[in-house]
Structures are given as C-alpha cells and as structure tokens.
mmJSON file of the N, C-alpha and C atoms, coordinates in Angstrom:
{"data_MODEL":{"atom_site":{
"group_PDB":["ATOM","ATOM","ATOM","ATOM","ATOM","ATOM","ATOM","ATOM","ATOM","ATOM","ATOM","ATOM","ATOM","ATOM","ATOM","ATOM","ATOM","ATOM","ATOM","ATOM","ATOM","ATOM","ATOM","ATOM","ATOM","ATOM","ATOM","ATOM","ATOM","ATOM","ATOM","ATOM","ATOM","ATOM","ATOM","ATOM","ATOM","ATOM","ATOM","ATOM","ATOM","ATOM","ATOM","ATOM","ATOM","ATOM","ATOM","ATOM","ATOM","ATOM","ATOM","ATOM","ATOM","ATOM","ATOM","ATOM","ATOM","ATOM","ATOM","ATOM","ATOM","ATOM","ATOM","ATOM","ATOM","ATOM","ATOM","ATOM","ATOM","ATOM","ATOM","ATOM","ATOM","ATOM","ATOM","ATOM","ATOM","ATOM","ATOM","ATOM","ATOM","ATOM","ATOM","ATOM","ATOM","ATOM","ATOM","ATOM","ATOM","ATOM","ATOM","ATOM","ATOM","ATOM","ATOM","ATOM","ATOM","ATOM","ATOM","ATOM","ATOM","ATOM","ATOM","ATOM","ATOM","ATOM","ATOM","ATOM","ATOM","ATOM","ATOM","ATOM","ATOM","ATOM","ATOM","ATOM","ATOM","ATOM","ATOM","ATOM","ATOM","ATOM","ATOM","ATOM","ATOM","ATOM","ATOM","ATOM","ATOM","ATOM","ATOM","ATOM","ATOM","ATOM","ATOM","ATOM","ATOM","ATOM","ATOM","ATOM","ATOM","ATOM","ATOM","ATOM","ATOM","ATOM","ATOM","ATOM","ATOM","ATOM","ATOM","ATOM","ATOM","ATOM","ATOM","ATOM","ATOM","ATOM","ATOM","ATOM","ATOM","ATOM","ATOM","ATOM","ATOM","ATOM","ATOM","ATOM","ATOM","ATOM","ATOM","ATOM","ATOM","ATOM","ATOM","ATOM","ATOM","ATOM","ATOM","ATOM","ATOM","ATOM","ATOM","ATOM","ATOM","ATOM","ATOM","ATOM","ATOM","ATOM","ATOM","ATOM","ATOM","ATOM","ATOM","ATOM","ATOM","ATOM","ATOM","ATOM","ATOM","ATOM","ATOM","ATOM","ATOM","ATOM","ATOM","ATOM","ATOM","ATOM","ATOM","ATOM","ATOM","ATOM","ATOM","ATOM","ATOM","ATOM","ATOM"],
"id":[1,2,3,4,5,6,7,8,9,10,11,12,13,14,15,16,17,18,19,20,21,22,23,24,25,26,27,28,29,30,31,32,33,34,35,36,37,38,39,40,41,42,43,44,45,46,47,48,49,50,51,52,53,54,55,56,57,58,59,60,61,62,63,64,65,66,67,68,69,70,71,72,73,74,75,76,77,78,79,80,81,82,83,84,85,86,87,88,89,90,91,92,93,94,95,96,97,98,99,100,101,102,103,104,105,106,107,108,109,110,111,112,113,114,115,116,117,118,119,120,121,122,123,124,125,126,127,128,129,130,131,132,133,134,135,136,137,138,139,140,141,142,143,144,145,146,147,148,149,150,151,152,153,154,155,156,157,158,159,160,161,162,163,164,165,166,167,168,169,170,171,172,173,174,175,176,177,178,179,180,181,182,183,184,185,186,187,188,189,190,191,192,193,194,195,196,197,198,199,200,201,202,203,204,205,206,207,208,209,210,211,212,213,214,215,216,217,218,219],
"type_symbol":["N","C","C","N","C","C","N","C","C","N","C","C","N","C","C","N","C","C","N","C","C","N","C","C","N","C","C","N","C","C","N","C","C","N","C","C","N","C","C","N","C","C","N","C","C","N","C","C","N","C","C","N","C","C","N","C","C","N","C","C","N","C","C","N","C","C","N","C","C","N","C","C","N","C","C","N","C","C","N","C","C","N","C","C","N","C","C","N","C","C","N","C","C","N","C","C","N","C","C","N","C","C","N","C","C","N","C","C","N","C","C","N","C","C","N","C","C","N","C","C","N","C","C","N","C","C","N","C","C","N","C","C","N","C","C","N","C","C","N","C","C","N","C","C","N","C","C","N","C","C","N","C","C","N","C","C","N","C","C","N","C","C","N","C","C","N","C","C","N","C","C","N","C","C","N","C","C","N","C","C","N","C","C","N","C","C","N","C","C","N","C","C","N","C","C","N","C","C","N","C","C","N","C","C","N","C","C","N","C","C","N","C","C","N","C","C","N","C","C"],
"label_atom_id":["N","CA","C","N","CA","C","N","CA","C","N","CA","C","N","CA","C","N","CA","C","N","CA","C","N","CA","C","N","CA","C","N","CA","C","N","CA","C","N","CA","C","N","CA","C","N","CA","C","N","CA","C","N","CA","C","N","CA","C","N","CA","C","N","CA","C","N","CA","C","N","CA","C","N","CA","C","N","CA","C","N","CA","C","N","CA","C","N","CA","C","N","CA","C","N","CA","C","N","CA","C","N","CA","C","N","CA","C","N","CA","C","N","CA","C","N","CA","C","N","CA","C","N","CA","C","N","CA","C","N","CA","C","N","CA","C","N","CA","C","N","CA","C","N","CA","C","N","CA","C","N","CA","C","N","CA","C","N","CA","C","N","CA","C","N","CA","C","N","CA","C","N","CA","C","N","CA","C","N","CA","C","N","CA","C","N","CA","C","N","CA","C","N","CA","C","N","CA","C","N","CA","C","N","CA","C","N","CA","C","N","CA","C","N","CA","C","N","CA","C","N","CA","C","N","CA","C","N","CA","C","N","CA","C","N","CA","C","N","CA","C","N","CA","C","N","CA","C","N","CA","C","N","CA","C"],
"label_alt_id":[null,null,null,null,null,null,null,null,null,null,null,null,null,null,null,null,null,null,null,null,null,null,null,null,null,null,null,null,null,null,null,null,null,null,null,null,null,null,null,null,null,null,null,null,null,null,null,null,null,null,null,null,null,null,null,null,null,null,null,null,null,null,null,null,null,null,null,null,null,null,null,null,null,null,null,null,null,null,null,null,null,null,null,null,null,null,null,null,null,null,null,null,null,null,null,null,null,null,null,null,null,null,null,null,null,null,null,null,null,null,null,null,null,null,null,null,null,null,null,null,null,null,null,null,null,null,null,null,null,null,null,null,null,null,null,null,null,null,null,null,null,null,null,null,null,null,null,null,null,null,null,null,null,null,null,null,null,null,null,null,null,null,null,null,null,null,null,null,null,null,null,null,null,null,null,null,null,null,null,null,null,null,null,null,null,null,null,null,null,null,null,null,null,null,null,null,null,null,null,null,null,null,null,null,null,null,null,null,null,null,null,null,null,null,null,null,null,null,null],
"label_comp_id":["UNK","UNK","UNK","UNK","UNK","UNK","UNK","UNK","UNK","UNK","UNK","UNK","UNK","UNK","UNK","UNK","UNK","UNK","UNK","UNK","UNK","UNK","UNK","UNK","UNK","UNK","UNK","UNK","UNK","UNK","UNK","UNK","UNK","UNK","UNK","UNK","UNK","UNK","UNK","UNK","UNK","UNK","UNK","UNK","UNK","UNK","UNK","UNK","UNK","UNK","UNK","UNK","UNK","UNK","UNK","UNK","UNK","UNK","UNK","UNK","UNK","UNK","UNK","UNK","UNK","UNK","UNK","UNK","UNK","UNK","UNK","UNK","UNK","UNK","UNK","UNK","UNK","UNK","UNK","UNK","UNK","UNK","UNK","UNK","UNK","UNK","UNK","UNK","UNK","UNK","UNK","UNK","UNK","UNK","UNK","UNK","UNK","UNK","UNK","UNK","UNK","UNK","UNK","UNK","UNK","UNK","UNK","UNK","UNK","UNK","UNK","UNK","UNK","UNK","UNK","UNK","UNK","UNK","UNK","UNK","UNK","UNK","UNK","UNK","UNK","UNK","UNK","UNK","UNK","UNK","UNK","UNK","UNK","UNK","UNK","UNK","UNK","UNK","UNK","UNK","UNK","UNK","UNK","UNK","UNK","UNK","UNK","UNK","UNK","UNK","UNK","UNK","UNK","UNK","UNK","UNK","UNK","UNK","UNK","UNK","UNK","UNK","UNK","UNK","UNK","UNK","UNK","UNK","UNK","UNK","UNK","UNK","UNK","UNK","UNK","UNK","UNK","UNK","UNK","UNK","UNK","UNK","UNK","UNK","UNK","UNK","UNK","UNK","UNK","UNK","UNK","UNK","UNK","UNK","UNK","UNK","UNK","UNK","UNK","UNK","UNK","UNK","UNK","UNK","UNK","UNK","UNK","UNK","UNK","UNK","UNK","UNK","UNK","UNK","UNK","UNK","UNK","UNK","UNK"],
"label_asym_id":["A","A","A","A","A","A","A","A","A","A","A","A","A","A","A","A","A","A","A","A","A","A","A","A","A","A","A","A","A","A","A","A","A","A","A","A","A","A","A","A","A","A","A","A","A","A","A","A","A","A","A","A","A","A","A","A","A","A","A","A","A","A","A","A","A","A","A","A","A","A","A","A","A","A","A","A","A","A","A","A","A","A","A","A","A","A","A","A","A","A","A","A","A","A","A","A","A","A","A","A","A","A","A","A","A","A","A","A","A","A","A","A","A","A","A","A","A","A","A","A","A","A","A","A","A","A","A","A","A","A","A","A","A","A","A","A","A","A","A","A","A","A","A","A","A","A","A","A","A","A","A","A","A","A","A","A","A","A","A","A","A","A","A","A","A","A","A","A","A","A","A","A","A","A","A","A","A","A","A","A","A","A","A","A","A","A","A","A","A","A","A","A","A","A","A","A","A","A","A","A","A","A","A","A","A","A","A","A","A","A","A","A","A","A","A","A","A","A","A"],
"label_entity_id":["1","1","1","1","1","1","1","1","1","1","1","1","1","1","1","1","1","1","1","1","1","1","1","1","1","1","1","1","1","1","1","1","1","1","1","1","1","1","1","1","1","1","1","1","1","1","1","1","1","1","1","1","1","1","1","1","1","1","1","1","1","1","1","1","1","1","1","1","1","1","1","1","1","1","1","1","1","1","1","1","1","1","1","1","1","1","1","1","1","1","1","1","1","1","1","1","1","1","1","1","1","1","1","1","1","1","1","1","1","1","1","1","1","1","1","1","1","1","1","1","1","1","1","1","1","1","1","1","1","1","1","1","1","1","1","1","1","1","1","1","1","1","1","1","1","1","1","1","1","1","1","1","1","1","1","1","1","1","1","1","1","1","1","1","1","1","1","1","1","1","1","1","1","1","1","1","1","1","1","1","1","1","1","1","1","1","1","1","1","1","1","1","1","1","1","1","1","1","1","1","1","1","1","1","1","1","1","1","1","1","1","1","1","1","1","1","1","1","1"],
"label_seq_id":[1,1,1,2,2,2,3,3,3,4,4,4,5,5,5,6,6,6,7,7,7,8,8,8,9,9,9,10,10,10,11,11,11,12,12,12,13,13,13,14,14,14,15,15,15,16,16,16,17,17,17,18,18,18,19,19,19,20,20,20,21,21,21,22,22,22,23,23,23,24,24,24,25,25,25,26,26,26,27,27,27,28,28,28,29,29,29,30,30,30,31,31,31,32,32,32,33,33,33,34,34,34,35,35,35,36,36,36,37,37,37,38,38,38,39,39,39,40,40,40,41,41,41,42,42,42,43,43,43,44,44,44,45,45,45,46,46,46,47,47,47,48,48,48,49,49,49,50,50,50,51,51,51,52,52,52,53,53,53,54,54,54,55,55,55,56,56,56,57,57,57,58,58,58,59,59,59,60,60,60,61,61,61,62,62,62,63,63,63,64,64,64,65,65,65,66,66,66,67,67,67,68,68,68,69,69,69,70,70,70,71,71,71,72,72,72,73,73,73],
"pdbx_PDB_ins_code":[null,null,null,null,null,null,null,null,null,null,null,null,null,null,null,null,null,null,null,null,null,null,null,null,null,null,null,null,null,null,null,null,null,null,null,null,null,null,null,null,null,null,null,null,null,null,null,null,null,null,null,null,null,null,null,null,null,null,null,null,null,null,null,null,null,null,null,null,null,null,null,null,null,null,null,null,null,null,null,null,null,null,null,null,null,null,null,null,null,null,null,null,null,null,null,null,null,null,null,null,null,null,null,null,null,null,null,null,null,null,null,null,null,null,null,null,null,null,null,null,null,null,null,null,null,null,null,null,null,null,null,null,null,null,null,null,null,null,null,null,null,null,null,null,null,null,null,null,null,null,null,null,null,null,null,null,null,null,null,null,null,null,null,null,null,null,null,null,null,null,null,null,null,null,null,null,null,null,null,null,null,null,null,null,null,null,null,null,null,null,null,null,null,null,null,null,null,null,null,null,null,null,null,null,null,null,null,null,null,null,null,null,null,null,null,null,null,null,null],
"Cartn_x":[15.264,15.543,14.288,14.278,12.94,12.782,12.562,11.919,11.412,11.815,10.979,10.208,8.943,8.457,7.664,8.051,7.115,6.823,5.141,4.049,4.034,3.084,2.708,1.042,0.374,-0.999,-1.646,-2.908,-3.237,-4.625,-4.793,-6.089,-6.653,-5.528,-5.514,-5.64,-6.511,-6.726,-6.897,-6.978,-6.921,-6.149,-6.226,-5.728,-6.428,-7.966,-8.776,-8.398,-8.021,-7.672,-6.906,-5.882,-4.446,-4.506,-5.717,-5.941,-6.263,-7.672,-8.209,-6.65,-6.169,-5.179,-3.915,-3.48,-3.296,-3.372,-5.282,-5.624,-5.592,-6.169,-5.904,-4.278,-2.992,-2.031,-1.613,-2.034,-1.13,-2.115,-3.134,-4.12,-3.327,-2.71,-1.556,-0.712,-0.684,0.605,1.491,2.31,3.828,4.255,3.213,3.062,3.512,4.395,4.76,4.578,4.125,4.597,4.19,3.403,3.339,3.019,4.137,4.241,3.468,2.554,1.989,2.65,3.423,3.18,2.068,1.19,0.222,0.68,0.238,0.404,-0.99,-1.443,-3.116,-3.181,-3.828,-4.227,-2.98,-2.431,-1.241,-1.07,-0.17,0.709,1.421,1.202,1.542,2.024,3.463,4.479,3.941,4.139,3.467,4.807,5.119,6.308,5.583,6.071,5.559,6.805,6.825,7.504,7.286,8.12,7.098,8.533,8.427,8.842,9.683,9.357,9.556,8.967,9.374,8.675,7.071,6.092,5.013,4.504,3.545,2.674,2.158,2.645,2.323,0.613,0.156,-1.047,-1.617,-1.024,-1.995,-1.867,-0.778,-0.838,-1.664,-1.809,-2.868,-4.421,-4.688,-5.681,-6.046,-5.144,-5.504,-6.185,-4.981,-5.425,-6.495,-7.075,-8.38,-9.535,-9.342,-10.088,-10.755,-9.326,-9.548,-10.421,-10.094,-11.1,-10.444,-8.69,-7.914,-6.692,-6.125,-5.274,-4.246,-3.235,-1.647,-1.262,-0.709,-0.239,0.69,0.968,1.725,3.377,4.591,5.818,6.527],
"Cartn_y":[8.734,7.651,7.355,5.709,5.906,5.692,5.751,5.417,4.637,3.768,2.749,3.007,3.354,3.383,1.873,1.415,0.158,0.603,0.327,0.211,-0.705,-1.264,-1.968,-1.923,-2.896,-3.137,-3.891,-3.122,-4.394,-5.377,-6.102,-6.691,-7.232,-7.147,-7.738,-10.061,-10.134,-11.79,-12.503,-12.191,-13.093,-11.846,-12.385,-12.017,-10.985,-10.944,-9.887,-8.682,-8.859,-7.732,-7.144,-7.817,-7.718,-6.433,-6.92,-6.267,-5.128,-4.767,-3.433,-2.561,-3.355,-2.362,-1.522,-2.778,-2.161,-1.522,-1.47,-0.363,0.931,1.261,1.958,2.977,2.472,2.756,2.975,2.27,2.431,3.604,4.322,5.566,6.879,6.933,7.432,8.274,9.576,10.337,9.527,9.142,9.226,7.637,6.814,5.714,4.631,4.176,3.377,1.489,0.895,0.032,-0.29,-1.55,-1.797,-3.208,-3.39,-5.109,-5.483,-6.76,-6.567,-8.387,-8.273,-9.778,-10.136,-10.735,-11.146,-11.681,-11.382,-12.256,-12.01,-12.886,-13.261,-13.127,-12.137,-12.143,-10.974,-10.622,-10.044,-8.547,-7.988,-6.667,-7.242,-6.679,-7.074,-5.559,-6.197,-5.177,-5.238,-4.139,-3.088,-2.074,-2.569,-1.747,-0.826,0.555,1.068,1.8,2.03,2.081,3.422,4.767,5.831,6.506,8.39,8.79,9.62,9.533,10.842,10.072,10.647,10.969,11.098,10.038,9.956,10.355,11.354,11.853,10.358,10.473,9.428,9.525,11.011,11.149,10.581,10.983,10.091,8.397,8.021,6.666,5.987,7.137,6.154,6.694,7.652,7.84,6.651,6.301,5.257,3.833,3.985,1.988,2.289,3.483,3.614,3.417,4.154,3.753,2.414,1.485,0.267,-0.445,0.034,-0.612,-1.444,-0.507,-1.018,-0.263,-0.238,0.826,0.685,1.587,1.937,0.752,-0.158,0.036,0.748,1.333,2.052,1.431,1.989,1.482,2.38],
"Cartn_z":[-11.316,-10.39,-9.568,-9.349,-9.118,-7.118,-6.03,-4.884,-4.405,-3.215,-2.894,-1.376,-1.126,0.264,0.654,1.725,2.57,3.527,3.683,4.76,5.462,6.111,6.754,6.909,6.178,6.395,7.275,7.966,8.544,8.527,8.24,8.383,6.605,5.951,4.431,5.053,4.603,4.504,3.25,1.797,0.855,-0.833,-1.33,-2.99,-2.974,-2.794,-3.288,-2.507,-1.111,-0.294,-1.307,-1.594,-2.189,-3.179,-3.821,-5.637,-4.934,-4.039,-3.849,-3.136,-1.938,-1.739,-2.527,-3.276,-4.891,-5.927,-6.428,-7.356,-6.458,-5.262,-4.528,-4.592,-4.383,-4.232,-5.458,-6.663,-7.819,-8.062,-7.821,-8.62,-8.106,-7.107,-6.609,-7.295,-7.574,-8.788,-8.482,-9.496,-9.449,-8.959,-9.069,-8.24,-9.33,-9.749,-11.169,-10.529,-9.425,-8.863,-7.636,-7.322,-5.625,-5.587,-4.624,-4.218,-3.225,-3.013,-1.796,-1.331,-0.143,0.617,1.766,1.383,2.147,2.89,4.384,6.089,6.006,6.08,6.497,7.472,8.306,9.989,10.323,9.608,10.315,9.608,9.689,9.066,7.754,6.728,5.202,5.046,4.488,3.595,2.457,2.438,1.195,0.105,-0.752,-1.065,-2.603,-2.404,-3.143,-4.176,-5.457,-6.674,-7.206,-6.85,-7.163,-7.549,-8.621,-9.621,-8.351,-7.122,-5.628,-4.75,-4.386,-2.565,-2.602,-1.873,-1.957,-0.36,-0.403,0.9,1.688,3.297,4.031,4.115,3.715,3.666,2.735,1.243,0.317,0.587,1.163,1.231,2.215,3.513,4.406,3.499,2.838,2.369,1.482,0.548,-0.503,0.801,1.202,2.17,2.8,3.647,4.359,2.761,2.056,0.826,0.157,0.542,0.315,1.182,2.707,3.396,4.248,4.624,5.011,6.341,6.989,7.814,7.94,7.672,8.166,9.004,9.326,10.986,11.12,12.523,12.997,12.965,12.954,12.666,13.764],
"occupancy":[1.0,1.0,1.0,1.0,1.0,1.0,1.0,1.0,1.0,1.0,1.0,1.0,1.0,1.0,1.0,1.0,1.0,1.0,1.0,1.0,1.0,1.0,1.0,1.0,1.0,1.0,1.0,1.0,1.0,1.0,1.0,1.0,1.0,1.0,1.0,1.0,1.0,1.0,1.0,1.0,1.0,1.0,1.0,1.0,1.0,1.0,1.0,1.0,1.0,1.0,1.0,1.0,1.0,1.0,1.0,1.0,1.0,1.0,1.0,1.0,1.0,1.0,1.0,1.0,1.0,1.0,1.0,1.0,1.0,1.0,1.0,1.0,1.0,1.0,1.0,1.0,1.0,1.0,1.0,1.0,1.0,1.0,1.0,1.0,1.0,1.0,1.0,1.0,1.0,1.0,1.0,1.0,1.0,1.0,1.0,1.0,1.0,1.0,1.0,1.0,1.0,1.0,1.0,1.0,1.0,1.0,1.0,1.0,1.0,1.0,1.0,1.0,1.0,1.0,1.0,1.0,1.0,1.0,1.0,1.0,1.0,1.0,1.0,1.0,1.0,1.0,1.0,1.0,1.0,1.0,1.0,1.0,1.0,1.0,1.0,1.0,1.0,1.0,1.0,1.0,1.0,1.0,1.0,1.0,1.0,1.0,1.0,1.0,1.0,1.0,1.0,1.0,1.0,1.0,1.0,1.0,1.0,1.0,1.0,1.0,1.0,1.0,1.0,1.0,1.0,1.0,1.0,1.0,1.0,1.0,1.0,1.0,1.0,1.0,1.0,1.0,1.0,1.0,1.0,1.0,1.0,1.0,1.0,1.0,1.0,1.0,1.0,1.0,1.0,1.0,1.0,1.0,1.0,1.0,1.0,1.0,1.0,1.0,1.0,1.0,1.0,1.0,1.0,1.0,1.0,1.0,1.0,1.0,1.0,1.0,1.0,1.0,1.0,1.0,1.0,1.0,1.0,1.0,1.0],
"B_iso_or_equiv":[0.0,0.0,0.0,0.0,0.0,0.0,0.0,0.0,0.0,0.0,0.0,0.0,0.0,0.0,0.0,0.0,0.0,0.0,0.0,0.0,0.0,0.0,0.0,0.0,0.0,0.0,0.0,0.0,0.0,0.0,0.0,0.0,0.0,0.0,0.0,0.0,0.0,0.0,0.0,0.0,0.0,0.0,0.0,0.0,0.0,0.0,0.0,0.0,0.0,0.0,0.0,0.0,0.0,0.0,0.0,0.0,0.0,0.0,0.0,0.0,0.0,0.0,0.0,0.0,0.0,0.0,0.0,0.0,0.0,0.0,0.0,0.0,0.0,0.0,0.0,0.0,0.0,0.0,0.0,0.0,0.0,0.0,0.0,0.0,0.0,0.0,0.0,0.0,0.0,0.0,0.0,0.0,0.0,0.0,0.0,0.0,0.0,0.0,0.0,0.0,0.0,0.0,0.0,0.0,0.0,0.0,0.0,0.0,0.0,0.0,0.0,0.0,0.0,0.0,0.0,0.0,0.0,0.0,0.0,0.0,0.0,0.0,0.0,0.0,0.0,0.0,0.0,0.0,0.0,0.0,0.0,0.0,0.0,0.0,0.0,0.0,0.0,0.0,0.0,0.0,0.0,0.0,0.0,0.0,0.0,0.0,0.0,0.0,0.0,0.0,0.0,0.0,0.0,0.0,0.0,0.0,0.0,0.0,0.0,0.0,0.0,0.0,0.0,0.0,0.0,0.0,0.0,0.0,0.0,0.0,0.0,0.0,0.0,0.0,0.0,0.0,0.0,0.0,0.0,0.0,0.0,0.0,0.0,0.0,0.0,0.0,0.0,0.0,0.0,0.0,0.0,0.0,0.0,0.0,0.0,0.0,0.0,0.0,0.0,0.0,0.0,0.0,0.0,0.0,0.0,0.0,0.0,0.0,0.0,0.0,0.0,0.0,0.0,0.0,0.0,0.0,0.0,0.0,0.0],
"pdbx_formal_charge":[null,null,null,null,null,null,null,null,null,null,null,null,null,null,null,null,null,null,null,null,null,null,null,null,null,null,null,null,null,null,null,null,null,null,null,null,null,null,null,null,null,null,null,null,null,null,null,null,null,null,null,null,null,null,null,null,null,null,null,null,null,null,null,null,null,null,null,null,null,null,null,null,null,null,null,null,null,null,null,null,null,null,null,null,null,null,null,null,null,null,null,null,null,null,null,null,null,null,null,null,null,null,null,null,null,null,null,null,null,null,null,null,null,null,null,null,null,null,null,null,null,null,null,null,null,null,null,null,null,null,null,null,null,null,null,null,null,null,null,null,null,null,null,null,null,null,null,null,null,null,null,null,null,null,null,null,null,null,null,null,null,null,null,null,null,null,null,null,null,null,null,null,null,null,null,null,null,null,null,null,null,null,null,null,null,null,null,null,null,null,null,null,null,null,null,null,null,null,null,null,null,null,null,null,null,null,null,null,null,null,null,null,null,null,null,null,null,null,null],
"auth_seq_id":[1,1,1,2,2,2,3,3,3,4,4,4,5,5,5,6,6,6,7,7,7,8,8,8,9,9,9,10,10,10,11,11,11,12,12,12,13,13,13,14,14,14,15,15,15,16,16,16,17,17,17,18,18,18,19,19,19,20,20,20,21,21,21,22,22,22,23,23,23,24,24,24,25,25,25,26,26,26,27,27,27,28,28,28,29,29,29,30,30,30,31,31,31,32,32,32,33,33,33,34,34,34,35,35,35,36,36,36,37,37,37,38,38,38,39,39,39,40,40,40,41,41,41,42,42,42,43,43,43,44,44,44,45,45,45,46,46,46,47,47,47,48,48,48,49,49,49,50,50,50,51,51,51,52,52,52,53,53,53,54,54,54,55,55,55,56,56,56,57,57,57,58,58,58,59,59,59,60,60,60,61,61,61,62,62,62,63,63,63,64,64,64,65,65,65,66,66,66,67,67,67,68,68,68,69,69,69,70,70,70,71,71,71,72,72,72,73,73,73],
"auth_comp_id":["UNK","UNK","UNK","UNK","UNK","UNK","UNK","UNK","UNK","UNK","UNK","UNK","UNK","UNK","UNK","UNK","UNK","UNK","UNK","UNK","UNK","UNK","UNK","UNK","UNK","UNK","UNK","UNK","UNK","UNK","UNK","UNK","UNK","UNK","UNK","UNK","UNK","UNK","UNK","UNK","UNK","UNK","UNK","UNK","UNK","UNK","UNK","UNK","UNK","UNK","UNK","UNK","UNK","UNK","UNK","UNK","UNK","UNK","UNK","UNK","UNK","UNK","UNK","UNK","UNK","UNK","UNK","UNK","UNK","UNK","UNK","UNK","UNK","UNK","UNK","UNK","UNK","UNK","UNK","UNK","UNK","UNK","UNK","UNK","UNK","UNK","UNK","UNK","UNK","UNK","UNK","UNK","UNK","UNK","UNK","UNK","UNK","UNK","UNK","UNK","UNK","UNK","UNK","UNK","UNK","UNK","UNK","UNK","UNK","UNK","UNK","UNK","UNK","UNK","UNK","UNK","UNK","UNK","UNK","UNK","UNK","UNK","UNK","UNK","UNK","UNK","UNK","UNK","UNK","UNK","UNK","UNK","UNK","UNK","UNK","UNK","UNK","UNK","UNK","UNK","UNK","UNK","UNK","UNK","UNK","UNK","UNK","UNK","UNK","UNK","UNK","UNK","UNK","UNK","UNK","UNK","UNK","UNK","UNK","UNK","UNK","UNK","UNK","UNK","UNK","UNK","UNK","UNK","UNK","UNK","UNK","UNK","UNK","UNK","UNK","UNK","UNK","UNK","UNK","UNK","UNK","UNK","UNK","UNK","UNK","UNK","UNK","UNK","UNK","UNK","UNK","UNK","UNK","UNK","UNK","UNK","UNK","UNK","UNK","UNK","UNK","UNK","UNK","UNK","UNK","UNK","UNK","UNK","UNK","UNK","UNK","UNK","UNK","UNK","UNK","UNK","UNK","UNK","UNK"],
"auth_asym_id":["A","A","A","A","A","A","A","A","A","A","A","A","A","A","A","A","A","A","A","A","A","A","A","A","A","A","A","A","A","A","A","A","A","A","A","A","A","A","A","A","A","A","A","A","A","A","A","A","A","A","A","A","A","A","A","A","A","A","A","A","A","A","A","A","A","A","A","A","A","A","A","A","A","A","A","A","A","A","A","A","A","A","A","A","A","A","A","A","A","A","A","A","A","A","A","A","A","A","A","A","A","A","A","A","A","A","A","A","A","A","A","A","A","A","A","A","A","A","A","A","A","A","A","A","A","A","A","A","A","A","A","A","A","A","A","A","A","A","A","A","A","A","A","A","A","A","A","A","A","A","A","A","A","A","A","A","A","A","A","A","A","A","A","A","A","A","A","A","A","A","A","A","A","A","A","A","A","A","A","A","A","A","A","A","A","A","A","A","A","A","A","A","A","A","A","A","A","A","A","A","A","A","A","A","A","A","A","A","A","A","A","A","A","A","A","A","A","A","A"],
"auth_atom_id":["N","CA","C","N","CA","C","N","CA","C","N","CA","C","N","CA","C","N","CA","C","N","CA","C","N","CA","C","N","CA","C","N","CA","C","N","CA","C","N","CA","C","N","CA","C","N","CA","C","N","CA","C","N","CA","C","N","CA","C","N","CA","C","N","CA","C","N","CA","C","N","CA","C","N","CA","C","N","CA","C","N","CA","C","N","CA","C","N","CA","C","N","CA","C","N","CA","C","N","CA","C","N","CA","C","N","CA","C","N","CA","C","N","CA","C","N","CA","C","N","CA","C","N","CA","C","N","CA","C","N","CA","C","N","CA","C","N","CA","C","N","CA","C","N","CA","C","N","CA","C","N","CA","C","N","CA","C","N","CA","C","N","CA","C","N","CA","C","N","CA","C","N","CA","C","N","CA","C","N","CA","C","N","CA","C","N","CA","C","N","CA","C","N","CA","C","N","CA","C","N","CA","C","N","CA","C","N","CA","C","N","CA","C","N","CA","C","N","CA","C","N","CA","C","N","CA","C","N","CA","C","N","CA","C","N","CA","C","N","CA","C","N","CA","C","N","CA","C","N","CA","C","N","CA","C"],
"pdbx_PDB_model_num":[1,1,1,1,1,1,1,1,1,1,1,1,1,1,1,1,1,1,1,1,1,1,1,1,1,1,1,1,1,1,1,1,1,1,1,1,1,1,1,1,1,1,1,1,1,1,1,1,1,1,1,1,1,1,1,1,1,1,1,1,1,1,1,1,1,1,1,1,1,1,1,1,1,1,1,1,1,1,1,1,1,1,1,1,1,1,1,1,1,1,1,1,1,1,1,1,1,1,1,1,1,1,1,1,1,1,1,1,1,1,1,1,1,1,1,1,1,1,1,1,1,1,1,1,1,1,1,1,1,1,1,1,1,1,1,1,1,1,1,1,1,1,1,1,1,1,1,1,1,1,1,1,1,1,1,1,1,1,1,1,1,1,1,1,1,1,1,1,1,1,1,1,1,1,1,1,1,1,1,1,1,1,1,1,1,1,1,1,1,1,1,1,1,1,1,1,1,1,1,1,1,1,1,1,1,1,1,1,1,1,1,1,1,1,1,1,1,1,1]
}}}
C-alpha cells in the first residue's frame, strides 16, 4: 500500500524550479511519485508517492539540495 506525504515549499517561481525539486525528491528510496503545484512567490504543495513512511529529514535534505526550503507547517 502505497503513502502519501505533502510539504510545503518555499520560494519555487517557474517549471524549472518544479523539475529540480522533483528529481531531487523522486532520488529518494521508496519514493514512486511527486506532484508539484506551483504558487509562484508563495508555499507550493508538494505531494509525495512513497512504498512507507519517508524521513522528514531526507525530505528537507532533498529540497535544500534543490536549492530550495521546507516551510514550516
């Protein structure tokens, strides 16, 4: 059965954000899946598609990777 976790990103502004925060999250074990809705200027839901339960650590690790941060919830 598979898991759904949503983030909240912040500071994503076009498609390309989109892709890096993406390859990022999908390199992820167990990570089968990730939706991104762009708010330009804003906090973008982030829904992620995974096999379990995914570390809040590896996930802010991936988005800082991208070049990107958590927001706080």
């Amino acid at each position: 059965m598979s898991e759904q976790t949503t983030i909240y990103v912040d500071g994503m502004t076009c498609e390309n954000c989109v892709r890096h925060v993406s390859e990022e999250l999908g390199e992820i074990s167990g990570v089968s899946a990730v939706a991104v809705e762009l708010v330009a200027g804003g906090s973008s839901p982030v829904t992620l598609t995974s096999e379990g339960p995914v570390s809040p650590q590896d996930i802010a690790a991936a988005v800082d990777e991208a070049g990107y941060t958590v927001a706080p919830r």
